[in-house]
C-alpha positions as CSV (number, residue, x, y, z in Angstrom):
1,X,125.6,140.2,145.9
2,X,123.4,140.7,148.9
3,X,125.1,138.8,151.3
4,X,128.4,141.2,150.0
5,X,126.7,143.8,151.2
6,X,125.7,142.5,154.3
7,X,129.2,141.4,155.0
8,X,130.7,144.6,153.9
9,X,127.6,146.6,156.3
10,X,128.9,144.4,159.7
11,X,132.5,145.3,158.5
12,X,131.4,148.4,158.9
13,X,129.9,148.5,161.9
14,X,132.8,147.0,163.6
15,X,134.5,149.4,162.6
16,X,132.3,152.2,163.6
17,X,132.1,150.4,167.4
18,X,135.1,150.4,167.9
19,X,136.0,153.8,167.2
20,X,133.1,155.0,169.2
21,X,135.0,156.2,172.4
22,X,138.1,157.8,170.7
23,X,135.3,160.0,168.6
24,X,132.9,160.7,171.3
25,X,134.5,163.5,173.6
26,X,131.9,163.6,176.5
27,X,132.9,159.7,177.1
28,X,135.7,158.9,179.4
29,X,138.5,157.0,177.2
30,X,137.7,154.0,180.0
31,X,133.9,153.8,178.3
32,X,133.5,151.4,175.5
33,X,130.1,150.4,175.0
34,X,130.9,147.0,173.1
35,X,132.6,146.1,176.2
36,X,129.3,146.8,178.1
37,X,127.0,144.7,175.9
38,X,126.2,141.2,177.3
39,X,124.6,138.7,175.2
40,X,123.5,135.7,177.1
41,X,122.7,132.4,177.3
42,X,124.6,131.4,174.4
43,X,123.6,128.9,172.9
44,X,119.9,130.0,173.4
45,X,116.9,127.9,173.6
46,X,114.1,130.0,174.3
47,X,115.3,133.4,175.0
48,X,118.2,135.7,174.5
49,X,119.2,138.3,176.8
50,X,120.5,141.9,176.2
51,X,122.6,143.4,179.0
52,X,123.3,146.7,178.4
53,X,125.4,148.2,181.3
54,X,126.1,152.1,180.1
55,X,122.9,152.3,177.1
56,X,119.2,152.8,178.5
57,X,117.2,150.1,176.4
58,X,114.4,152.6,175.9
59,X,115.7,154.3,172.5
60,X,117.9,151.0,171.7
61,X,116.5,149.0,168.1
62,X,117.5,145.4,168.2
63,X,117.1,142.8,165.0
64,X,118.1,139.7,164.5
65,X,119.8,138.1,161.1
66,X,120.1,135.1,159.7
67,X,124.2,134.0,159.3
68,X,123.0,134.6,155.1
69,X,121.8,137.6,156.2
70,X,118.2,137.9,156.1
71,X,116.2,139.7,158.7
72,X,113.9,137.5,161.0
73,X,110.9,138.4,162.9
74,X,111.5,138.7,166.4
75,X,109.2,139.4,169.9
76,X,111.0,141.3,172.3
77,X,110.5,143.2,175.9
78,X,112.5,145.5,178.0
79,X,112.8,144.0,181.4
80,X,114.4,147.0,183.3
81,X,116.0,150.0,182.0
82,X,119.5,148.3,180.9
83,X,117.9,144.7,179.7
84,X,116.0,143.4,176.9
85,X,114.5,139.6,176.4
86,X,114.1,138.4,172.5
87,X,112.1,135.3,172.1
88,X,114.1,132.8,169.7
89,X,112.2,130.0,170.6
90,X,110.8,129.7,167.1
91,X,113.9,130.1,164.8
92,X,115.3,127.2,163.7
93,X,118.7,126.5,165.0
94,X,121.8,127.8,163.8
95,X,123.6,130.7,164.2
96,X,122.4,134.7,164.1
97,X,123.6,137.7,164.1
98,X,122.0,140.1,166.7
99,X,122.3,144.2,165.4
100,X,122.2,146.5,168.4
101,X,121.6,150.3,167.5
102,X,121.3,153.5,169.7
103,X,120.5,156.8,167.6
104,X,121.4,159.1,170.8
105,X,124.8,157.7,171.5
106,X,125.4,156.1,167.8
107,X,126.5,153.0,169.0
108,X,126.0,149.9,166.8
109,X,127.5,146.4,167.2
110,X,126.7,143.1,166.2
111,X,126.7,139.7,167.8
112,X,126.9,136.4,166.9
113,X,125.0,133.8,168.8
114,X,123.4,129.9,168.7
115,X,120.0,129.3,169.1
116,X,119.9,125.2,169.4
């Protein structure tokens, strides 16, 4: 049941990202903030970086799931204004799902990376 609802929640926020620009009028149609997320390396060893182009990390909330869905405990630090470093060196390997959320532009979007 819960990982129903988690699946049904990233539905969601799919959805949600990538109607973002058509609902937001003070964004040029060109603007899609999905598009302007980077998520990198991938596979990860130690680290995972967050490159985000057109969102200032300040007010951004990151977390990182489990594929089953279960949240995991995570370090992270802003490195400039548009990048944040998370620490995966202790997860086990597999794959995770990274939730990115920003309240002031109500973006949200979800990646899927490897940490080996």
């Amino acid at each position: 049941m819960r990982l129903l609802k988690f699946v049904i929640v990233l539905f969601i926020s799919f959805s949600a990202g990538s109607a973002f620009a058509q609902l937001n009028d003070d964004i040029s149609p060109e603007f899609d903030p999905g598009q302007s997320v980077h998520i990198y390396p991938n596979p990860a060893v130690e680290f995972v970086s967050v490159k985000l182009a057109h969102i200032p990390v300040a007010d951004v909330k990151v977390a990182v799931h489990s594929i089953l869905g279960n949240e995991m405990e995570i370090e992270s630090e802003i490195i400039d204004e548009h990048e944040i470093r998370i620490r995966v060196k202790d997860l086990p390997a597999g794959y995770y799902l990274l939730a990115v959320k920003d309240e002031e532009t109500k973006y949200r979007g979800t990646f899927k990376f490897l940490k080996r």
